[in-house]
C-alpha positions as a Markdown table, in Angstrom:
| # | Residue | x | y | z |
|---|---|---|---|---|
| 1 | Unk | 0.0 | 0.0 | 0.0 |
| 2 | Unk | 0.9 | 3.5 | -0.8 |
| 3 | Unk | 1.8 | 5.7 | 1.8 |
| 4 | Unk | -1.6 | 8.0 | 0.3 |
| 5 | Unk | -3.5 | 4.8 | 0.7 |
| 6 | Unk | -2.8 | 4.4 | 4.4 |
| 7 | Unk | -3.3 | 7.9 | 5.3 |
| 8 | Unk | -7.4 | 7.2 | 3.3 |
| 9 | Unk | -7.3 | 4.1 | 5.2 |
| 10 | Unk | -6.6 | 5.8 | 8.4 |
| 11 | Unk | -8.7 | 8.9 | 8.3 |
| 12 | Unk | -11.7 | 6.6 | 7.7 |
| 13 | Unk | -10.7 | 4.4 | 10.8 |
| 14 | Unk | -10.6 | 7.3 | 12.9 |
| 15 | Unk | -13.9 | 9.2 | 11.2 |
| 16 | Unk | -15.8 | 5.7 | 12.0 |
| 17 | Unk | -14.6 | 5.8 | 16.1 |
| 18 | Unk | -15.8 | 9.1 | 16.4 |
| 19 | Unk | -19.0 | 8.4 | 14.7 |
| 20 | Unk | -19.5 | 5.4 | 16.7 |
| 21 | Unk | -18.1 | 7.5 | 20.1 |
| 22 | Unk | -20.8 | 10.3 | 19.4 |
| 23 | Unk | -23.3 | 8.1 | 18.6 |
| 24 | Unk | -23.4 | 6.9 | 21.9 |
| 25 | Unk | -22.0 | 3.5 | 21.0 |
| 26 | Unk | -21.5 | 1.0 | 23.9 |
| 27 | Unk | -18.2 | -1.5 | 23.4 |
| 28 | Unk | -18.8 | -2.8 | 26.7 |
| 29 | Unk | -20.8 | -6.4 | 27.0 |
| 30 | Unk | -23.6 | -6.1 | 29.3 |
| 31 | Unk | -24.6 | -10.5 | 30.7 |
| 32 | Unk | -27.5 | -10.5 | 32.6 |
| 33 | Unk | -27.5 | -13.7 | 35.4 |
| 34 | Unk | -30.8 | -13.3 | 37.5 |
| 35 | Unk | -33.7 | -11.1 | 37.5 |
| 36 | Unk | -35.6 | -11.4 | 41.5 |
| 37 | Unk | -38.8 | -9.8 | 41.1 |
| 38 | Unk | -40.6 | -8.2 | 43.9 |
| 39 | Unk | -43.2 | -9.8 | 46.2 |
| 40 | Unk | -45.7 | -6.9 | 45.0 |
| 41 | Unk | -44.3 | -7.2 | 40.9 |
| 42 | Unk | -43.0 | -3.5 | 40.9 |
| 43 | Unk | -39.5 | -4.0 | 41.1 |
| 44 | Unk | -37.0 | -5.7 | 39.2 |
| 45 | Unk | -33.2 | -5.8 | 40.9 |
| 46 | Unk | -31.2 | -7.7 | 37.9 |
| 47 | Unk | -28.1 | -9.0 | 38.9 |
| 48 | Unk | -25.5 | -8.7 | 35.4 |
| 49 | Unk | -21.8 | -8.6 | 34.3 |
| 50 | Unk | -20.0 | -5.6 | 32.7 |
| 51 | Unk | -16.8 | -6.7 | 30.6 |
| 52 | Unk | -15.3 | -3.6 | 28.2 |
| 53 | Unk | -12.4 | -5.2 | 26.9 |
| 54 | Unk | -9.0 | -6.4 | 27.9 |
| 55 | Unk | -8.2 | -3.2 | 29.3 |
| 56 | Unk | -10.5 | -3.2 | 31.9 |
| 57 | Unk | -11.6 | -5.4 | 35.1 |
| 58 | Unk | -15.1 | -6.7 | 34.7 |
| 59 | Unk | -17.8 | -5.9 | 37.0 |
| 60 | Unk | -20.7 | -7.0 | 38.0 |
| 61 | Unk | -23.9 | -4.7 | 39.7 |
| 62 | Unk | -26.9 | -4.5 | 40.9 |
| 63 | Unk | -30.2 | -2.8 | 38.6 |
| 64 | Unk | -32.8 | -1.8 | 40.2 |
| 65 | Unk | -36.2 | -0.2 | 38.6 |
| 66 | Unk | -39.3 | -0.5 | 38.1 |
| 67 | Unk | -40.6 | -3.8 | 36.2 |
| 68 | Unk | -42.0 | -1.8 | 33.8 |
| 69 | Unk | -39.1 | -0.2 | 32.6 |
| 70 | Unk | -37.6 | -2.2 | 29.2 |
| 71 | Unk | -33.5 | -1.0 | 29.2 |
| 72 | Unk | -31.3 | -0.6 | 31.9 |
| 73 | Unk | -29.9 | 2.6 | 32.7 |
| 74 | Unk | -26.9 | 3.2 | 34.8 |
| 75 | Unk | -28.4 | 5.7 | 37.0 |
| 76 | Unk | -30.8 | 2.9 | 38.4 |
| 77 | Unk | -27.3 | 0.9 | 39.7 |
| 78 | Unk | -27.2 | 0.1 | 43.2 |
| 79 | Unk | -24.4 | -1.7 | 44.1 |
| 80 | Unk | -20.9 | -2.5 | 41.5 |
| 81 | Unk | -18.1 | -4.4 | 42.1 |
| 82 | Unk | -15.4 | -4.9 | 40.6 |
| 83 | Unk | -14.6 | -8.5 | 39.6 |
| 84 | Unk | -16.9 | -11.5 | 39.4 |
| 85 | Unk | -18.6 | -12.4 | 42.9 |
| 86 | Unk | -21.1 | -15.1 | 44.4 |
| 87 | Unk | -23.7 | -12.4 | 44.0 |
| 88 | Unk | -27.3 | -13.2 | 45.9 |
| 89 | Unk | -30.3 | -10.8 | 45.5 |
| 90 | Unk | -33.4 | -11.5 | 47.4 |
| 91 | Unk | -36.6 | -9.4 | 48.4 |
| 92 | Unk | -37.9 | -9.1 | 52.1 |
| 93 | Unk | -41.0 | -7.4 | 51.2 |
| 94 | Unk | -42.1 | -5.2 | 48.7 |
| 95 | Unk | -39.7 | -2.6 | 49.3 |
| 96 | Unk | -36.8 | -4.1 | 50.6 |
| 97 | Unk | -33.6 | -5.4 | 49.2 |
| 98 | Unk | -31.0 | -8.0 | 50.5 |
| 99 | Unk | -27.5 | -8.2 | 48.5 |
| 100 | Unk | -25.3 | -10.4 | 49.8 |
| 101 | Unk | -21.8 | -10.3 | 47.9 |
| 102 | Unk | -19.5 | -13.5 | 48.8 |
| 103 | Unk | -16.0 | -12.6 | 49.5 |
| 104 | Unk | -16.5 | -8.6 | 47.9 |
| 105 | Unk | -13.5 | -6.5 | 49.7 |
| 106 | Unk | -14.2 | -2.5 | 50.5 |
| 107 | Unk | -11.9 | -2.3 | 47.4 |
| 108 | Unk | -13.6 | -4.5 | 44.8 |
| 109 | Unk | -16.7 | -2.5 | 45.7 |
| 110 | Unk | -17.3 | 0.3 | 43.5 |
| 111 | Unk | -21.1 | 1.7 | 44.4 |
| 112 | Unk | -23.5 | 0.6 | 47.5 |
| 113 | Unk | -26.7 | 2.6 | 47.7 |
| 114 | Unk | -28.7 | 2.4 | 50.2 |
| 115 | Unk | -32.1 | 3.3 | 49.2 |
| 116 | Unk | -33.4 | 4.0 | 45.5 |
| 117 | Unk | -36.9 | 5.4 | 45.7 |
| 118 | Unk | -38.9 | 3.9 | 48.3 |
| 119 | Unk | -36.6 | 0.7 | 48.4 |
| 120 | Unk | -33.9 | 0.1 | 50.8 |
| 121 | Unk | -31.0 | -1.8 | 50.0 |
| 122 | Unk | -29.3 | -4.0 | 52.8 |
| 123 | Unk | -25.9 | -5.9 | 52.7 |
| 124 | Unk | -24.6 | -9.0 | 54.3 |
């Protein structure tokens, strides 16, 4: 290739990544493991893994909204961690929430709410 070729080839790599970086354009893989409903079917807490490449540790978190809600959106996060975890979500009523994270350190863990709306969140 010419050394005119390249520089084509290049300026359309680097027109495409900041298409796909203003478009909003997600390279992270979202896995979701468990959804627990609760008792009252309002609330979903979904329990998922977050890998974005090699670069980066994956995580895993804690999404809670309401079950009528289709997407998840960050801002409804209530607990991350980094690394994979024995994760264990339960419900103890309608409007409480037990996480309990096997063998999480105060380092791995990156966000712990304790209440999102009218539900609180409890740890073991």
């Amino acid at each position: 290739m010419s050394v005119k070729q390249l520089l084509k080839v290049g300026s359309f790599l680097i027109v495409v990544l900041a298409l796909a970086e203003l478009s909003g354009c997600n390279l992270c893989k979202d896995e979701v493991l468990e959804k627990a409903v609760s008792p009252d079917g309002k609330w979903v807490a979904t329990t998922l893994t977050r890998d974005c490449g090699a670069t980066t540790s994956e995580y895993m978190g804690v999404n809670l909204q309401d079950v009528k809600q289709k997407q998840l959106e960050t801002k409804n996060e209530v607990f991350v961690t980094k690394h994979i975890h024995r994760l264990h979500v339960s419900w103890q009523g309608n409007d409480s929430l037990i996480i309990d994270c096997e063998n999480c350190t105060a380092d791995d863990v990156k966000k712990k709410l304790e209440r999102l709306g009218p539900v609180q969140i409890m740890y073991r």
